[in-house]
VEXRO-340088 format. One record per residue (C-alpha): x, y, z; residue in three letters. Coordinates in pm, whole numbers, plus 50000, padded with zeros to 5 digits. Layout:
XYZALA/...
***
This chain:
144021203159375UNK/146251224359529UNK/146531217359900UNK/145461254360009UNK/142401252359743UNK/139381252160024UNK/139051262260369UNK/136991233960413UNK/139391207060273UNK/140051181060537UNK/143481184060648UNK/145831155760777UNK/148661173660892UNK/149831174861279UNK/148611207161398UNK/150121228861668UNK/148011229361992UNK/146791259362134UNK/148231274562484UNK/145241303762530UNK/142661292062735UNK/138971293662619UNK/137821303662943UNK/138981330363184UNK/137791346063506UNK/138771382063473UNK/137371389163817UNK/140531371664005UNK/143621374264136UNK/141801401964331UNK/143141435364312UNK/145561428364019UNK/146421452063764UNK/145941445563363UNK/148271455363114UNK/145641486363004UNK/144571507763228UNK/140401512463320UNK/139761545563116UNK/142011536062845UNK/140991537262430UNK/141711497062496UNK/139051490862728UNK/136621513462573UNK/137091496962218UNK/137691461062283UNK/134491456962502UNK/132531463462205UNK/131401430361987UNK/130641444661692UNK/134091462761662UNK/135881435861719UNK/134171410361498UNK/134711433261191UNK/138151445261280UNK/139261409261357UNK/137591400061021UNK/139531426160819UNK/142691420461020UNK/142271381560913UNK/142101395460564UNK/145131417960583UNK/146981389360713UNK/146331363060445UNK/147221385560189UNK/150411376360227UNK/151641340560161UNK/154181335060438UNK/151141339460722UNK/148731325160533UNK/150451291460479UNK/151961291560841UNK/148281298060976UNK/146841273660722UNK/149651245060782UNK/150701245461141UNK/146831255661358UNK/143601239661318UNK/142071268661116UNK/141551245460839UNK/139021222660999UNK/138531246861275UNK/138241282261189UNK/135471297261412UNK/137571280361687UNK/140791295961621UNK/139491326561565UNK/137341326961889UNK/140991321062083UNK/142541345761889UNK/139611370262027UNK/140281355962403UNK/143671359662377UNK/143121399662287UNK/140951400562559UNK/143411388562814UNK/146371410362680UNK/143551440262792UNK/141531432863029UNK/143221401363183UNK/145141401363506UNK/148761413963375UNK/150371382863535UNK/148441357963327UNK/148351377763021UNK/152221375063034UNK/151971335063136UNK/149671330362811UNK/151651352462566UNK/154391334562677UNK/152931299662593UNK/151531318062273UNK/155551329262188UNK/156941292862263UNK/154621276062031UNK/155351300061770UNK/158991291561786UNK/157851258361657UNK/155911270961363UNK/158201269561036UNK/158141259460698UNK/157461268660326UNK/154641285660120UNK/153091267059788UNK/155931283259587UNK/158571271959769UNK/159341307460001UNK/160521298460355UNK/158621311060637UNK/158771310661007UNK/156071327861263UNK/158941342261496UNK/159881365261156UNK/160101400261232UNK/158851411260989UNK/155581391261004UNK/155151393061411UNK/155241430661306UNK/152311431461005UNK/149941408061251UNK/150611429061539UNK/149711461261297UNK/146751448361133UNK/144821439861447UNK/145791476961577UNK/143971491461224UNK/140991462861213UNK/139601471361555UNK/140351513061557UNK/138921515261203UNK/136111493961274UNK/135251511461571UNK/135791547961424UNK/133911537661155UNK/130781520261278UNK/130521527761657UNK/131331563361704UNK/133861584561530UNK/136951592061731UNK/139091622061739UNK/142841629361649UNK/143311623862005UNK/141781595562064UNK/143191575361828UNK/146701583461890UNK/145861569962235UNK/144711537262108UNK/147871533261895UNK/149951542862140UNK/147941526462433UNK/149371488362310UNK/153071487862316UNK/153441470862626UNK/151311439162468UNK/152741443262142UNK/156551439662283UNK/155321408262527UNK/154371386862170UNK/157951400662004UNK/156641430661779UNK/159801454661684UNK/158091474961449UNK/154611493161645UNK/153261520161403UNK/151801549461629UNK/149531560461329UNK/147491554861105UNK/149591565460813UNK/152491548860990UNK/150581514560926UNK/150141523860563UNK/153981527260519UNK/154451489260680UNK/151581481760433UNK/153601497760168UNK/156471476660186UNK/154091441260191UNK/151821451659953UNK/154001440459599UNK/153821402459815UNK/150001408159836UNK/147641382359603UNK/144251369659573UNK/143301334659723UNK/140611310859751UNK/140931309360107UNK/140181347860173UNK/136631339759987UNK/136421308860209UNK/136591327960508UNK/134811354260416UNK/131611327660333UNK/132301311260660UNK/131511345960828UNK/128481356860602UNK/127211322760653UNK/126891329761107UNK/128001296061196UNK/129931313461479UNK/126541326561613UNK/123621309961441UNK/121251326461671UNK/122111360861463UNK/120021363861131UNK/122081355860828UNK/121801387360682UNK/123521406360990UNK/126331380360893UNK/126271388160554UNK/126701425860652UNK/129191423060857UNK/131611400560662UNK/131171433860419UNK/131681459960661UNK/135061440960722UNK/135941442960372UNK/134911479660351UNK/137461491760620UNK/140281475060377UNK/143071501660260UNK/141871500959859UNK/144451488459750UNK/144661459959922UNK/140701453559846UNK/141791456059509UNK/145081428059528UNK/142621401659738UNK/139911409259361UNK/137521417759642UNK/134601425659403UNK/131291443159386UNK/129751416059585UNK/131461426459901UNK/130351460859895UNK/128541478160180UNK/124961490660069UNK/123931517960277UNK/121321500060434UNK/123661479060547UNK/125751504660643UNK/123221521560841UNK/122341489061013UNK/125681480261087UNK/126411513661281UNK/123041509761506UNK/123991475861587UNK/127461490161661UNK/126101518361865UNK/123731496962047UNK/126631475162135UNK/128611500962269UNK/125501506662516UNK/124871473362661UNK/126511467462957UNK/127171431762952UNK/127871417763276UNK/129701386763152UNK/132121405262954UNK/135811401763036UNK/135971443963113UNK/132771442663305UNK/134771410863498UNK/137881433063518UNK/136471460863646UNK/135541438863963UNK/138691426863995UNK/139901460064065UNK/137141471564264UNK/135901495664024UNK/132361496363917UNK/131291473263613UNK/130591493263380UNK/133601509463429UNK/134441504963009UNK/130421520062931UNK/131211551963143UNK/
***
């Protein structure tokens, strides 16, 4: 079997340990500044769970597509016997890059960059690879940019010219911290990086594995499988076509519209709850601002 066959294989390789923390208290160093600023398309968009969840989903899949992450991810983290993990500190360390105090966020990133410089090898057919690549920091950095604006444009509330050129604007300062050269300031800008990647693009068994880990809600079993099931979709339906159409994405990812609709009044309802827990409801007390500064 080929050693990248299932998601779910056990592995036995020595995997690099991760330097983000899985829990953070936004609300101190008093006072301190994050990287974002309060009013920002950053803190409106990344405190929503739904938007986030999908665009990290599709961002995953835009990733994989190409062999050099997906074998560096795959042989060097635990997201072979840990995925829901590793994704979950991916998530927390996007959090603190935006809502964390700016001199941790640089501390972890940091710690994030180090253990990168580690991370090195070859794909299944023999292509070297290392994570401090530029041309890879570049396509990771630019598909979490597209996952979470698209997902949130498309299933929270539709955002203007304006408003998007803030967002991909808004995250230069994080992107340079982790090493990015390349920081597209458009949409259409991302779909010339994608351009160049896209001949490397191919289908894999362990974009299908993923995928059925998120329809099947182990992350959140509390959540009704369906909603899962939805979601998972709604990730694949933000996917540029043509990559959809490399990964042989078929008709049994496809969005219904009920599922559509659903998807966009959980999305909306999302946006509405102020949760109190959240790291921009914390940071907003850290800077003596109201909590719900992100809902306002």
């Amino acid at each position: 079997m080929n050693e990248h066959a299932s998601i779910t294989k056990p592995a036995t390789r020595t995997y690099q340990k991760s330097t983000t923390p899985t829990k953070i208290d936004f609300t101190r160093p008093e006072g301190e500044e994050a990287i974002c600023a309060p009013g920002s398309m950053h803190w409106r968009i990344f405190k929503n769970s739904i938007a986030m969840g999908i665009g990290g989903v599709a961002a995953v899949l835009l990733e994989f597509a190409d062999a050099r992450i997906r074998s560096g991810v795959w042989d060097h983290s635990v997201y072979p016997v840990d995925p829901i993990g590793r994704s979950q500190r991916t998530g927390m360390a996007a959090m603190l890059g935006v809502y964390g105090p700016k001199s941790m966020a640089q501390r972890v990133i940091g710690g994030v960059n180090r253990m990168h410089a580690k991370v090195a090898g070859e794909t299944p057919n023999g292509e070297k690879y290392t994570a401090q690549d530029p041309e890879l920091l570049d396509w990771v950095s630019a598909t979490a940019q597209y996952g979470f604006l698209t997902a949130y444009d498309r299933f929270v509330h539709k955002l203007s010219e304006e408003e998007k050129l803030d967002y991909w604007t808004g995250g230069d300062e994080i992107a340079k911290l982790y090493g990015v050269t390349e920081i597209p300031h458009s949409e259409a800008d991302f779909l010339v990086m994608m351009e160049r990647l896209v001949p490397r693009f191919e289908p894999h068994q362990i974009n299908s594995d993923f995928l059925e880990i998120v329809s099947s809600g182990k992350a959140r079993p509390q959540i009704p499988a369906f909603i899962h099931r939805a979601l998972a979709r709604a990730a694949v339906d933000i996917l540029p076509p043509i990559v959809r159409e490399k990964l042989d994405l078929g008709p049994e990812w496809n969005l219904s519209l009920p599922e559509r609709l659903m998807v966009k009044f959980i999305g909306r309802q999302a946006d509405k709850k102020v949760d109190t827990e959240s790291p921009a409801y914390q940071a907003a007390l850290r800077l003596g601002l109201p909590g719900n500064t992100a809902w306002q």
